[in-house]
NUBABA-191299 format. One record per residue: residue in three letters; x, y, z of N, C-alpha, C, O, CB in turn. Coordinates in steps of 0.02 Angstrom, whole numbers, padded with zeros to 5 digits, always signed. Atoms other than C-alpha are relative to their C-alpha. Glycine has a CB too. Layout:
<bakols>
AlaXYZXYZXYZXYZXYZ
...
</bakols>
This chain:
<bakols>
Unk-00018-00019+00067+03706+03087+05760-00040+00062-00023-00012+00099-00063-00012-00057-00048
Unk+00041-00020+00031+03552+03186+05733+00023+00088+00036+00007+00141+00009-00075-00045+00009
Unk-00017-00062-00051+03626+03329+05878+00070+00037-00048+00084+00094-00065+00029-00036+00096
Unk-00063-00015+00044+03791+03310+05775-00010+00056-00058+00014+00113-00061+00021-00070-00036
Unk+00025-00023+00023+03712+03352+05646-00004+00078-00026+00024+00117-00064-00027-00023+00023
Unk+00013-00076-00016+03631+03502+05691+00051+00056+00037+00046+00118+00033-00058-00002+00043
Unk-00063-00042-00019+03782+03572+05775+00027+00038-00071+00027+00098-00085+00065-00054+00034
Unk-00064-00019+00056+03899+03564+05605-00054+00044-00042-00034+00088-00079+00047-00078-00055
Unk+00056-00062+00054+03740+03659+05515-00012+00069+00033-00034+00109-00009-00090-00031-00012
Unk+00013-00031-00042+03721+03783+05649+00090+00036-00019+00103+00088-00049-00033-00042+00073
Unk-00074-00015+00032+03916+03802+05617+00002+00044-00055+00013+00104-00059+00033-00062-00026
Unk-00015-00034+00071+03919+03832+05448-00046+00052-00001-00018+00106-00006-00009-00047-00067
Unk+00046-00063+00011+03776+03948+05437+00042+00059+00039+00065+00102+00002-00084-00012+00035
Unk-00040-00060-00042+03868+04072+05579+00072+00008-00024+00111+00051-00002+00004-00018+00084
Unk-00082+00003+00029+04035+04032+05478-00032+00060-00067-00012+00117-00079+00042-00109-00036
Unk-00022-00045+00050+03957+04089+05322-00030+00073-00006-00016+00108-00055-00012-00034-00060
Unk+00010-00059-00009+03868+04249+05388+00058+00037+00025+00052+00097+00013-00052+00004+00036
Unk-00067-00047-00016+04055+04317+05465+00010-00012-00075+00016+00047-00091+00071-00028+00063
Unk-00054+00000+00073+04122+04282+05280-00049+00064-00039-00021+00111-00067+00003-00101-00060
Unk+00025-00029+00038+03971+04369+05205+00007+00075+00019+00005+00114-00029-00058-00026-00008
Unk-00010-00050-00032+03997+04521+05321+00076+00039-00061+00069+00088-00097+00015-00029+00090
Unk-00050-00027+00022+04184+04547+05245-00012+00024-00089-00044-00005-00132+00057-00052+00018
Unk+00033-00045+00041+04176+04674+05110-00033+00059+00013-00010+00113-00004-00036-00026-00024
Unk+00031-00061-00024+04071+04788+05169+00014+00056+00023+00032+00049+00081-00026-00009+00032
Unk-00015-00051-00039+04102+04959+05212-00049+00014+00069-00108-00006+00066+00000+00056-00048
Unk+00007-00052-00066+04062+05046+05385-00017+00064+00009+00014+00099-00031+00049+00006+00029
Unk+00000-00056-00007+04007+05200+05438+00012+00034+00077+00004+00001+00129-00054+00013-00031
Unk-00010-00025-00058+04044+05312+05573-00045+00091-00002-00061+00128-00049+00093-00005+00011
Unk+00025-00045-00016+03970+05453+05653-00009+00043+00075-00030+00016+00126-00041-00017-00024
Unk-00042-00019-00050+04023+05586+05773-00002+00085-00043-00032+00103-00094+00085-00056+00010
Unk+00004-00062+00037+04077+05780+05754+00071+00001-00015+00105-00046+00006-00031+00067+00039
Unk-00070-00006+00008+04250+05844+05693+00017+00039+00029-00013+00093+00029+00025+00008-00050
Unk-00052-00001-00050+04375+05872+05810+00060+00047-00036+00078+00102-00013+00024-00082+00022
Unk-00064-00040+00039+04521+05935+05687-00001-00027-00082-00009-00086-00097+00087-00024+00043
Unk-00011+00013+00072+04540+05951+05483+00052-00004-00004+00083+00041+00025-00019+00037-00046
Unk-00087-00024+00011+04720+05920+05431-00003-00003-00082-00059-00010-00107+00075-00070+00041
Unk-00019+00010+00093+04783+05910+05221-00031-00083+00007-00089-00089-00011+00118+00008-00035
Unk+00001+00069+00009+04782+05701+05242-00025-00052+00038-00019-00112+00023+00049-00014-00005
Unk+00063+00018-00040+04663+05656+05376-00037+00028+00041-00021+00087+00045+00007-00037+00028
Unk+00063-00027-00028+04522+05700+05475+00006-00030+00071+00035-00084+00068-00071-00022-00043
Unk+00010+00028-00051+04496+05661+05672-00070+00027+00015-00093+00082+00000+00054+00009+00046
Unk+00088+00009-00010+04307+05627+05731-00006-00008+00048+00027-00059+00056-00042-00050-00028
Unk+00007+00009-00046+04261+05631+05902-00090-00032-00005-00141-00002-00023+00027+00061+00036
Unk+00076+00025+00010+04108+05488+05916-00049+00025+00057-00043+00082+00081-00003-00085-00001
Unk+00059-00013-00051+03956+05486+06044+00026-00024+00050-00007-00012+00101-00070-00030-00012
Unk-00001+00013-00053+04052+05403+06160+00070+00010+00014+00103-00030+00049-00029-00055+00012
Unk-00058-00044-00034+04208+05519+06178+00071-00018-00027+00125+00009-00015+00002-00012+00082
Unk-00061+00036+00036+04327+05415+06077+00013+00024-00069-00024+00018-00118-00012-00077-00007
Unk-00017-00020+00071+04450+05506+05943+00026-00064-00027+00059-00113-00008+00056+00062-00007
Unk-00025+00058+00081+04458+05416+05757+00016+00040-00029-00012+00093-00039-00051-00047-00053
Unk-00033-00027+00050+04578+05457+05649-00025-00025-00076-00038-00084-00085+00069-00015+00013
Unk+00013+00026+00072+04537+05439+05465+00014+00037-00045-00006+00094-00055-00061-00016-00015
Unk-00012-00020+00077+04620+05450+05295-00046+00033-00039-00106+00019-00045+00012-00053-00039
Unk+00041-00022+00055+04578+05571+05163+00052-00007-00052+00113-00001-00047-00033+00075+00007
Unk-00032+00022+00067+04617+05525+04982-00015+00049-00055-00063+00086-00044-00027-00070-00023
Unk+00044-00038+00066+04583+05617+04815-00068-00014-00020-00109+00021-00050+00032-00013-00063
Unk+00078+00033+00028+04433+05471+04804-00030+00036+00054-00071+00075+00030-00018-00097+00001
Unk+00072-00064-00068+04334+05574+04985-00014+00012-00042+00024+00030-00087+00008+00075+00061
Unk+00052-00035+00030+04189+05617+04910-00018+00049+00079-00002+00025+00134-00070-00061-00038
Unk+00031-00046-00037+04111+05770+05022-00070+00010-00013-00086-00002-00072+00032+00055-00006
Unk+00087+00002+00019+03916+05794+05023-00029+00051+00067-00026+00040+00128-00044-00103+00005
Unk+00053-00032-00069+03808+05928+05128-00078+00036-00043-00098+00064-00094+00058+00089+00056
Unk+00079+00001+00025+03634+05940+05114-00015-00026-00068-00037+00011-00111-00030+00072-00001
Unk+00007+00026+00050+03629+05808+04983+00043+00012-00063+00045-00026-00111-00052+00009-00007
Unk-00052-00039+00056+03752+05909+04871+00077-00020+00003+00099-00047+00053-00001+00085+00013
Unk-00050+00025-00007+03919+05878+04826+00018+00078+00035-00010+00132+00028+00035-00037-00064
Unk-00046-00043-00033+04043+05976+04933+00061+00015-00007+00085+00008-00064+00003-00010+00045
Unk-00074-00010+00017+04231+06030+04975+00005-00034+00037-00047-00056+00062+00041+00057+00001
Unk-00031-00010-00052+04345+05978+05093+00010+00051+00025+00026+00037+00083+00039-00019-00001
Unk-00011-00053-00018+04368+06157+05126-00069+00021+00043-00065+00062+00088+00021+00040-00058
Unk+00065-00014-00020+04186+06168+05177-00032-00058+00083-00079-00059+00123-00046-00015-00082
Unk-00025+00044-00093+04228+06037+05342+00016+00028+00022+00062+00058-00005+00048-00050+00024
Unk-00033-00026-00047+04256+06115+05488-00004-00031+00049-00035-00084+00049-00011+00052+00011
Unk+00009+00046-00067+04289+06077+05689-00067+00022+00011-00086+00078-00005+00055+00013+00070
Unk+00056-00018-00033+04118+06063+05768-00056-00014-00043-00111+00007-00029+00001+00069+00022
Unk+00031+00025+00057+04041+05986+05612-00009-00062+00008+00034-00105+00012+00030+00010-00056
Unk+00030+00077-00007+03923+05837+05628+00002-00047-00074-00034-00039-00124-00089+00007+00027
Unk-00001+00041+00056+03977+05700+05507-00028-00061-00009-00034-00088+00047+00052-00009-00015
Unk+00020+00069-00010+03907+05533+05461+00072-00022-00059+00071+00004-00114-00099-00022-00026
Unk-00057+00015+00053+04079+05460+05363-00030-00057-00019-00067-00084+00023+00081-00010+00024
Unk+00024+00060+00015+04035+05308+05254+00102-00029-00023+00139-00005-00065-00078+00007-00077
Unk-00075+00018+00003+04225+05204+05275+00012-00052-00055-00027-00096-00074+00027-00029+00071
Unk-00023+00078+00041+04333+05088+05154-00004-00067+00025-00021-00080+00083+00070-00004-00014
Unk-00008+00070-00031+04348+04919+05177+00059+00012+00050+00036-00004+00105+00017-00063-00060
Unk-00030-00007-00054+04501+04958+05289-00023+00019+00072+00010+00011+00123+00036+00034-00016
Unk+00004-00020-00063+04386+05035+05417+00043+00065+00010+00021+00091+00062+00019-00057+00044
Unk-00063-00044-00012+04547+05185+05413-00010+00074-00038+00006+00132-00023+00070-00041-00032
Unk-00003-00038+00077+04503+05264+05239-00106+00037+00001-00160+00012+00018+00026-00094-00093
Unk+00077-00030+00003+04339+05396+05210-00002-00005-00066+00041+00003-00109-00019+00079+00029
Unk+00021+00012+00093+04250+05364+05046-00053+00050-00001-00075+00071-00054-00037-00091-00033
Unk+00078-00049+00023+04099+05481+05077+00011+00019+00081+00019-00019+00129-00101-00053-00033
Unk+00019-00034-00060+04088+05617+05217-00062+00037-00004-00074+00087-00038+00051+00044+00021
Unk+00092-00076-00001+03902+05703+05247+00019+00030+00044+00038-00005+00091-00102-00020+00026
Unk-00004-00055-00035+03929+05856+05334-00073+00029+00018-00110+00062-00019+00041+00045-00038
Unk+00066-00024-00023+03781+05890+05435+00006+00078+00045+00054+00115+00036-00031-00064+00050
Unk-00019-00058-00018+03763+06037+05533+00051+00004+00060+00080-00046+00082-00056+00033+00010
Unk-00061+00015-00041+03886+06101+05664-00032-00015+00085-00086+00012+00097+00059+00076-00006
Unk+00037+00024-00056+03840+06033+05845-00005+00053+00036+00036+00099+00044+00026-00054+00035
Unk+00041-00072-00050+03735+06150+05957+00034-00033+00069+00047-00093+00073-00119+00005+00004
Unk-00041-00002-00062+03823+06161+06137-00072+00011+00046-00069+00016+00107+00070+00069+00002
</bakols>
C-alpha cells in the first residue's frame, strides 16, 4: 500500500509540473535566414529552418532599444521570445549580424 502510495504521489507531482509548464512562452535563437512582409525564417544552431509569424503585436528591440522591422536583416543574430503557439514572435532582439 505504502509503494502504492508513493507511486500515485510521484504521479501527480510529474502530472502537475507538465500542466504548470503550459502557458508559457518559448524562445528561440538562431540568425535570419530571410525577412518577408508576414513572417520571418531563422536558421538555429543546429541547421534547422523555423518559420515564424509576424503580427502588428512583434515588438523589435536592438541594443535594449525599441526597433523596426525594417532594421532585421539576413545574417542577423536573433534571440525571438515566441507566443504560446510556439509559431507567433512577440519580441525579436536583434543582436549583431553573425561573423563568418
Amino acid at each position: 500500500m505504502r509503494k502504492f502510495a508513493s507511486l500515485f504521489l510521484v504521479l501527480l507531482l510529474g502530472a502537475s509540473a507538465l500542466l504548470a509548464h503550459g502557458g508559457s512562452s518559448h524562445k528561440l535563437l538562431g540568425t535570419v535566414k530571410e525577412v518577408h512582409e508576414q513572417h520571418l525564417v531563422v536558421t538555429t544552431k543546429d541547421g534547422k529552418d523555423v518559420t515564424l509569424q509576424l503580427t502588428d503585436r512583434t515588438k523589435y528591440e536592438r541594443a535594449g532599444k525599441s526597433a523596426t522591422k525594417d532594421q532585421l536583416a539576413a545574417g542577423d543574430r536573433v534571440a525571438v521570445q515566441l507566443e504560446e503557439d510556439d509559431k507567433t514572435a512577440a519580441t525579436i532582439r536583434i543582436g549583431a549580424p553573425k561573423q563568418d
